[in-house]
C-alpha positions, 0 to 999 in steps of 0.5 A: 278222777282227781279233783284237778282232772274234774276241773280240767274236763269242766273247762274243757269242750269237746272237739271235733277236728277236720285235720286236712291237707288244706285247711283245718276245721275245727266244731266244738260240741253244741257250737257248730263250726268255730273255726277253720284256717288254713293248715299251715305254720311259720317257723323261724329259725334263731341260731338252730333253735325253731320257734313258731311265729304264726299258725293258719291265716297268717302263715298262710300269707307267709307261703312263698313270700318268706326271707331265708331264716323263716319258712312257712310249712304245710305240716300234712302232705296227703292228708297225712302228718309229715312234720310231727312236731310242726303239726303237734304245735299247730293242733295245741295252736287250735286247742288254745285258740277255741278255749280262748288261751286257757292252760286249763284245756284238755278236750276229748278229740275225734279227729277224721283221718283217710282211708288210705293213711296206715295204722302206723300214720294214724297212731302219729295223728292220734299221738300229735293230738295227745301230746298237744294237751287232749284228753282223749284222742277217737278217730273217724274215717274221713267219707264215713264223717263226709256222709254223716255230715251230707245226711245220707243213711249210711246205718241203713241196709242201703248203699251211699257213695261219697267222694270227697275231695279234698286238698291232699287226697280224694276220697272215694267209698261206697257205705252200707249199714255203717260201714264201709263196703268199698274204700279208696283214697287217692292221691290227687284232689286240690293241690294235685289240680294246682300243679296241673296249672302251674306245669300248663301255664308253664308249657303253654304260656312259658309262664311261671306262677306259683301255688296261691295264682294257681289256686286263685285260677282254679276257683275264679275260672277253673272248670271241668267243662267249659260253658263260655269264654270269659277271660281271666288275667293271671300275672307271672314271671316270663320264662324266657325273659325272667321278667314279670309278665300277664297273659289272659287265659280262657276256661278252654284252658282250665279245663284243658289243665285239670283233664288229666286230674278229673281223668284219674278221679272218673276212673277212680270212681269207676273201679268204686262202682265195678268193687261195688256189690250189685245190690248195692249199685243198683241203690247207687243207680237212684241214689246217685254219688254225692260230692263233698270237699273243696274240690267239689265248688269246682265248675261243673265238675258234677256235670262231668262226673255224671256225663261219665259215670251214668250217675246222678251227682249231687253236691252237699249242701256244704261241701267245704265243712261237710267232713268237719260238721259230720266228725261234730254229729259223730262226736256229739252223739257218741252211742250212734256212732260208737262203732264207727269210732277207733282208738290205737 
C-alpha cells in the first residue's frame, strides 16, 4: 500500500449504506445513523449534456412539480438499480456529504441488496459504489441485515422470521444458524400501497392525486383495519371537471385501498411458513415474525399479519433504520458477520 493510499484510508470512514427504493441510509462506523435522505436526483438537462442539480431532500421537493428541462428521477425501482449513472452519482453524492467535501475519500462500503435482485443486478450495485470513489464494495442480504439490526439470534440453531417492508420490495425470510433457510422478495411494499391509493381515490372519488398525496394519505390515516372514523381532507384535481377538488375520505377507505397489498404480503408469508422446516416453525410458533421497513409504522398492520397467519408479530424497535443500523453492526464486526458478507 503506497503512501497516497495510507492517506486515503486514514481519511476515510467505513460506511454502511441502506440503498433503498425510498430512502437511503447511510451509518459510519462508531457513528450510528449520520444520515438518511430520500433516494432521488434532480437532473437538468442543458443542450444534451445532463448535470445533477440536487440529491435526496431537495430533489425530492422537486417530484412532480419539475419544468420541462429538469427531471427528478428515482434511480432504484424495486430495490434494484435502474438508472446506472444517476445512482453512481448519487452514492458519490452521500460519500462527499459524510466525509464532509473531501476529495480524500475512499471507504470500504457494505451495502445490503434484495434477495430477489440477480448476481447480474447485484454486481451493478456493487460497481456503482466502486466507481463513486469506494475502496472496497461487500454486500449483505437485506433481511439478514433487517435481523441483525431488531436483534434476533439468527447464529443461533433457532428460527427467525423477518419481513421487511420497504418502498420497492417486501422482504420475507426465515433464518437460521446465520443463514437463510427461506427467502423471498416481493414486489410490492410502499410504493405499491401508494398506487393502490392513487387508482382508489381515482375509482371512487373521481379524484386524481399524486405520489406525495398518496404517501401523505397512507401515513396520517392509512390502515390495515379500521379502528375509528376519523376523517381526513385530501386535496386533487376533479376528473370530470379537471378543476382542483377536496373530498374527505375515512380509514374504511384505506383499508379498503391497501386490501389487495396486505392480501398479497399475507399470502406471501404463508408460502414462507408452508417452505419453512417443521422444526424451524415450531420456534416460529414462540418467537413470532418480526416487521421491519417503513411499511411497518402502518396502522395495524401487526394486528392483521397475526389475525392471519396465527403468529405472534412484532414491530422492531426501529423499523425505519432497522436494515440500516444492522448493515452497520455487520460492517463493524466484520469477524462475526464475515460469512454473511459477499463480493462479486
Amino acid at each position: 500500500m503506497g503512501i497516497f493510499d495510507k492517506i486515503k484510508k486514514v481519511w476515510s470512514q467505513d460506511m454502511a449504506i441502506d440503498l433503498g427504493t425510498a430512502n437511503t441510509l447511510v451509518v459510519v462506523k462508531g457513528q450510528g445513523v449520520v444520515l438518511n435522505e430520500p433516494s432521488v436526483v434532480a437532473i437538468v438537462d442543458q443542450g444534451g449534456k445532463k448535470q445533477v442539480l440536487a440529491v435526496g431532500d431537495e430533489a425530492k421537493t422537486m417530484l412532480g412539480r419539475t419544468p420541462g428541462n429538469i427531471q427528478a428521477i428515482r434511480p432504484l425501482r424495486d430495490g434494484v438499480i435502474a438508472d446506472f449513472i444517476v445512482t453512481e452519482e448519487m452514492i458519490k453524492h452521500f460519500i462527499k456529504k459524510v466525509h464532509k467535501g473531501s476529495s480524500f475519500a475512499n471507504p470500504r462500503i457494505l451495502i445490503c441488496v434484495p434477495t430477489g435482485s440477480t448476481p447480474v443486478e447485484r454486481k451493478a450495485i456493487q460497481d456503482s459504489a466502486l466507481a463513486a470513489g469506494a475502496r472496497r464494495v461487500q454486500l449483505i442480504e437485506e433481511p439478514i441485515a433487517a435481523a441483525i439490526g431488531a436483534n434476533l439470534p439468527i447464529s443461533e440453531a433457532t428460527g427467525s422470521m423477518v419481513v421487511d417492508i420497504g418502498g420497492g420490495t417486501s422482504e420475507i425470510a426465515v433464518m437460521s444458524l446465520g443463514g437463510l433457510v427461506y427467502s423471498k422478495s416481493l414486489r410490492v411494499a410502499g410504493d405499491a400501497m401508494d398506487a393502490a391509493m392513487i387508482n382508489y381515490m381515482r375509482k371512487e372519488y373521481n379524484l386524481m392525486i399524486g405520489d406525495s398525496t398518496a404517501e401523505k394519505i397512507k401515513k396520517e390515516i392509512g390502515t390495515a383495519i379500521p379502528t375509528n372514523n376519523n376523517t381526513y381532507a385530501v386535496k386533487g384535481r376533479d376528473l370530470r371537471s379537471g378543476t382542483p377538488k377536496e373530498v374527505n375520505i375515512t380509514e374504511e377507505d384505506t383499508a379498503a385501498a391497501l386490501n389487495d397489498i396486505l392480501r398479497q404480503m399475507v399470502n406471501g408469508i404463508k408460502d414462507a411458513l408452508e417452505s419453512t422446516p417443521p422444526e424451524l416453525s415450531a420456534d416460529l410458533v414462540d418467537m413470532g415474525l418480526v416487521l421491519t421497513g417503513g411499511g411497518a409504522l402502518l396502522k395495524n398492520i401487526d394486528k392483521r399479519f397475526s389475525k392471519e397467519t396465527g403468529l405472534p408479530v412484532h414491530i422492531a424497535d426501529e423499523p425505519l433504520s432497522c436494515v440500516a443500523i444492522g448493515t452497520g453492526k455487520a460492517l463493524d464486526q466484520e469477524q462475526t458477520f464475515s460469512t454473511m458478507l459477499t463480493e462479486y
